[in-house]
C-alpha positions, 0 to 999 in steps of 0.5 A: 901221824897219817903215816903211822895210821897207814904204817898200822893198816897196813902191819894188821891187815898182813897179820890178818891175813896170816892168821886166816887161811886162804887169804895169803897165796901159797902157791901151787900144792906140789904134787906127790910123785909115785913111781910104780916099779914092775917086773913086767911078766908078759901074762900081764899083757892078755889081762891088761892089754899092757903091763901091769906097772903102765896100766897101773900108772894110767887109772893112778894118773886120773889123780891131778895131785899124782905125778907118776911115772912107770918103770921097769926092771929091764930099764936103765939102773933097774929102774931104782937108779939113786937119783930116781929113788931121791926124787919120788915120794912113793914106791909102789912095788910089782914083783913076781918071778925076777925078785933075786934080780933086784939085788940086796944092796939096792933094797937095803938102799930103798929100806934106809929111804924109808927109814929117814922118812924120805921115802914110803913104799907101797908093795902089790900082791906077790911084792911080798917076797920082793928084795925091798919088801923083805928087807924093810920087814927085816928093818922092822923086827930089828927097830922092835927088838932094838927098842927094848930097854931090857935087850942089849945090843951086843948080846943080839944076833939077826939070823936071816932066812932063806929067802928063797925056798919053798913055801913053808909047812902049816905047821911050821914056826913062823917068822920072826920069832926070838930064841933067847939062851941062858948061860951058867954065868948069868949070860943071855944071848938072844938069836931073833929070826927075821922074817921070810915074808911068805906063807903055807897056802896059795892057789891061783884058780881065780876065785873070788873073795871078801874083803872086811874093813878092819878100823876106819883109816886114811886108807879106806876113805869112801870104801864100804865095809866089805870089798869084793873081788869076781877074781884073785889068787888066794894066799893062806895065813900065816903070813910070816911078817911082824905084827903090823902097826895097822891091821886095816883089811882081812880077805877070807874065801869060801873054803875057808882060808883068810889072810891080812890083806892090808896092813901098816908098818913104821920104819923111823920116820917112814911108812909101808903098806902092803895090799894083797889082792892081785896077780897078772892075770886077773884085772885087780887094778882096775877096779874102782875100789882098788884104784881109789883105795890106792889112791888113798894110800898114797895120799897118807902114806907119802912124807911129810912136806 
């Protein structure tokens, strides 16, 4: 009897201890590993005292739940070697004048790790026109249409944009659209345009701009309402991506121009955010309200354990 007494303190106090959290140790929290990937530009380095990627890493490094490593694309495998990329959590992209370096390969690699939810990427300022950027936003148009019902497959072509050409007119259509055609024998066939990820405005004469939070979100926790920034470039809408999941921050200047500067895609199973504020030359990322939004995002945007 006295055995079976201890069998069942023993059993009730360990389904006890299951059921309350706390009370059983599950070891230490495994932290989140971000690699900050750079092109590294020397303009960088009058307003940094480093490159952009290393002083990134430094403010994102006084987080105890980060791992993060800094990379560049002269390092070896460009810095995004596969065996790096299966061993990060969040890809957080600086890119701006070396975007065709970064082949559309590697990219379609890096969209596919976000796809399976392996991998969530985080793209900075002029990353917009990034390899990486471009091809995930590809994957999204694609993922949408696809997710149509009444579209099939195989009467569907993805035409892809120039990538790299000049900034399109005000006026211009934007990316992505669909072009669907009607044929006498009852046919359909639907050309959708995938998106250039650019757009019609841009001046980088230091202004400063406004920031309006747009929904309350992971994201913007222990942010007010309205951000500001002495110093940025300005970029114009229209912005030629696919509508975002999320639509978190809006950025206007005085002279009018405004701009969806932070926004949420799914891709499968993974997560992109884009952040617009920035350029080399002006010390965005070391604000504490960037540093912390940052951090934020990180935090919601990796996989899931």
């Amino acid at each position: 009897m006295s055995n079976r007494r201890t069998f069942i303190k023993h059993t009730t106090a360990g389904l006890a201890a299951a059921m309350v959290p706390g009370i059983l140790s599950a070891g230490p929290a495994k932290k989140i590993r971000v690699l900050v990937w750079d092109e590294r530009q020397p303009e960088a380095l009058k307003a940094y005292g480093d490159y952009l990627g290393n002083s990134l890493a430094v403010e994102l490094r006084k987080n105890t739940g980060l791992e993060v490593t800094s990379v560049a694309l002269d390092d070896t495998g460009q810095g995004i070697a596969s065996d790096t990329l299966r061993n990060t959590d969040v890809l957080i992209w600086w890119g701006h004048l070396r975007h065709d370096e970064v082949s559309v390969e590697k990219s379609k690699e890096i969209a596919e790790l976000i796809k399976a939810g392996k991998l969530a990427y985080i793209g900075l300022h002029s990353a917009h026109w990034s390899n990486p950027f471009v091809e995930a936003m590809a994957e999204v148009t694609k993922q949408r249409v696809l997710s149509d019902k009444s579209i099939r497959k195989e009467d569907v072509s993805f035409e892809r944009p120039e990538l790299r050409k000049a900034l399109p007119l005000p006026d211009e259509r934007p990316r992505p659209y669909m072009d669907w055609r009607k044929f006498p024998d009852g046919k359909r066939k639907l050309t959708v345009h995938l998106p250039n990820c650019v757009f019609p405005y841009v001046a980088n004469d230091g202004k400063p701009s406004t920031l309006k939070v747009m929904k309350e979100h992971p994201i913007l926790r222990k942010l007010p309402q309205q951000l500001f920034l002495s110093q940025t470039e300005m970029y114009g809408e229209p912005f030629q991506v696919p509508e975002p999941d999320e639509l978190l921050l809006e950025e206007y200047w005085e002279d009018g121009h405004w701009f969806r500067s932070g926004m949420v895609w799914r891709l499968g199973k993974g997560k992109i955010f884009y952040f617009r504020p920035g350029h080399e030359t002006y010390t965005v990322f070391r604000e504490k309200w960037v540093v912390q939004l940052l951090q934020n995002a990180i935090a919601w945007i990796a996989p899931s354990k």
